[in-house]
C-alpha positions in Angstrom: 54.2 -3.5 1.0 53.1 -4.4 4.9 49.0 -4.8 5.2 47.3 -1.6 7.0 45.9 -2.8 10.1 42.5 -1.4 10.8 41.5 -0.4 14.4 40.7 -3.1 16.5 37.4 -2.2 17.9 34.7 0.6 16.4 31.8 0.6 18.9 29.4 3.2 18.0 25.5 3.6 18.2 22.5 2.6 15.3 20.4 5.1 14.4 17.7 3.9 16.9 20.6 3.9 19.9 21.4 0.7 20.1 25.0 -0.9 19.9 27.1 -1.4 16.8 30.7 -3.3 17.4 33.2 -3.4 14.5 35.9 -6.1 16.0 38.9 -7.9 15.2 38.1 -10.9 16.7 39.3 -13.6 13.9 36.0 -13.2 11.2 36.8 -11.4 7.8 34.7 -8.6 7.5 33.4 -6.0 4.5 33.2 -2.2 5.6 30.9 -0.2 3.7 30.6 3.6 4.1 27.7 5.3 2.8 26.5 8.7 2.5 22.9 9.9 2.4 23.4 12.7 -0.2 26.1 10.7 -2.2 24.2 9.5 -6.0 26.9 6.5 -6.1 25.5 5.5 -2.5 21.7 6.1 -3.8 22.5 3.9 -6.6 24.6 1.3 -4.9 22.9 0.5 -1.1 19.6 -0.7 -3.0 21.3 -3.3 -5.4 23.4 -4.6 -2.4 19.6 -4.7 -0.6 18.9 -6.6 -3.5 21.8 -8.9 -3.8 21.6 -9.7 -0.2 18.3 -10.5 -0.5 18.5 -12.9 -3.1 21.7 -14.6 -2.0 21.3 -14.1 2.2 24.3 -12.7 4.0 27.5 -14.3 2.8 29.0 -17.6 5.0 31.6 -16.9 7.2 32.1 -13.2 6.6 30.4 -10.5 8.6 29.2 -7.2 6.5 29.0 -4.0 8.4 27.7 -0.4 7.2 29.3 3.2 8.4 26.8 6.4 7.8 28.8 9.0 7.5 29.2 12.7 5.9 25.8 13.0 7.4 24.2 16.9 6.9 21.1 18.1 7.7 20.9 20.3 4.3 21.6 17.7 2.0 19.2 14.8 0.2 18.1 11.8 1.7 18.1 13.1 5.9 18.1 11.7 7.7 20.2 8.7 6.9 18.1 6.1 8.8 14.8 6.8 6.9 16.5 6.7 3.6 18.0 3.2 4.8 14.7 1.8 6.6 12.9 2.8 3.2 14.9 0.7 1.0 15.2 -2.0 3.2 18.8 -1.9 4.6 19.6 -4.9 5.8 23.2 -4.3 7.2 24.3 -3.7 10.7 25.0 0.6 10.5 26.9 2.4 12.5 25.9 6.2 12.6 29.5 7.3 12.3 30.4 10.7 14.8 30.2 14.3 13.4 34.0 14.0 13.2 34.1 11.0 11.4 36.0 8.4 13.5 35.4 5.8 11.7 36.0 7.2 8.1 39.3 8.7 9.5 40.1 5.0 11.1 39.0 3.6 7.6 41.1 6.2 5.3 37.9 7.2 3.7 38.4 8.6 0.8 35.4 8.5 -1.4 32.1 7.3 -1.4 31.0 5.0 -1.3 34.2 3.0 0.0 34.5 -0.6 0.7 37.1 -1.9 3.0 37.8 -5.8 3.2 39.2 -6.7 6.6 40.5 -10.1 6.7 40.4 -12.6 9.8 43.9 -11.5 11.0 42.2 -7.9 11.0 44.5 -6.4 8.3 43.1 -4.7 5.3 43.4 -6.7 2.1 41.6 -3.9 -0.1 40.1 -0.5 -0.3 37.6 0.3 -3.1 35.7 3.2 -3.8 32.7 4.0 -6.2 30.2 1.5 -7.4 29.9 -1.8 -7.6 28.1 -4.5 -9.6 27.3 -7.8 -8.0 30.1 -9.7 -9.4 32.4 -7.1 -8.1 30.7 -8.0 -4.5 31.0 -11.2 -4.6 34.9 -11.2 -5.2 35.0 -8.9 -2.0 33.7 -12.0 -0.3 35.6 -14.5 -1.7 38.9 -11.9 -0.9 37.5 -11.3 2.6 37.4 -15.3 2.8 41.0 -15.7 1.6 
């Protein structure tokens, strides 16, 4: 089975306007779409807050965050003062109302890790929650 190849550049917008740049450009990379209504999400973006604070970003692999799914009518909105609350300490990218970037990603589920290694292929997809030992093998993988 051939790798999928993930796009090679997602530029989109933070939630306070400013830049976000997903790239291939030769650093492995961890994907992680969130929604603000999603109780897996809820649960899951304040133990990575958590992990990431005890353990700092992981060496040599860049960790990214897609909002996405976002609605008005649903808990948590807006997304950004549910993430600045807890803390979030990932790059975001506020993903558009048609969902580029899920679409690019093959979203599926949330919330959905994708593990992008340095050649910018796609070494693994997983969806739901995760507990920190489960995060630290997507770095190691995304190091591999």
């Amino acid at each position: 089975m051939q790798a999928l190849l993930v796009p090679a550049h997602l530029r989109g917008s933070a939630f306070d306007g400013s830049a976000v740049s997903i790239v291939n450009d030769g650093r492995p990379k961890i994907v992680i779409f969130i929604a603000h209504w999603c109780p897996h999400c809820q649960a899951e973006v304040p133990l990575i807050t958590k992990w990431i604070a005890a353990n700092g970003l992981p060496s040599g692999v860049d960790m990214y965050a897609v909002s996405t799914g976002v609605s008005k009518d649903l808990p948590n909105y807006p997304p950004s003062a549910w993430l600045q609350k807890v803390k979030w300490p990932l790059p975001t990218l506020a993903d558009s109302d048609n969902a580029v970037a899920a679409q690019a990603f093959g979203l599926n589920a949330y919330p959905f890790f994708s593990v992008v290694n340095a050649s910018g292929k796609l070494s693994l997809r997983a969806t739901g929650e995760l507990d920190t030992a489960h995060l630290a093998q997507l770095v190691e993988l995304a190091k591999s």
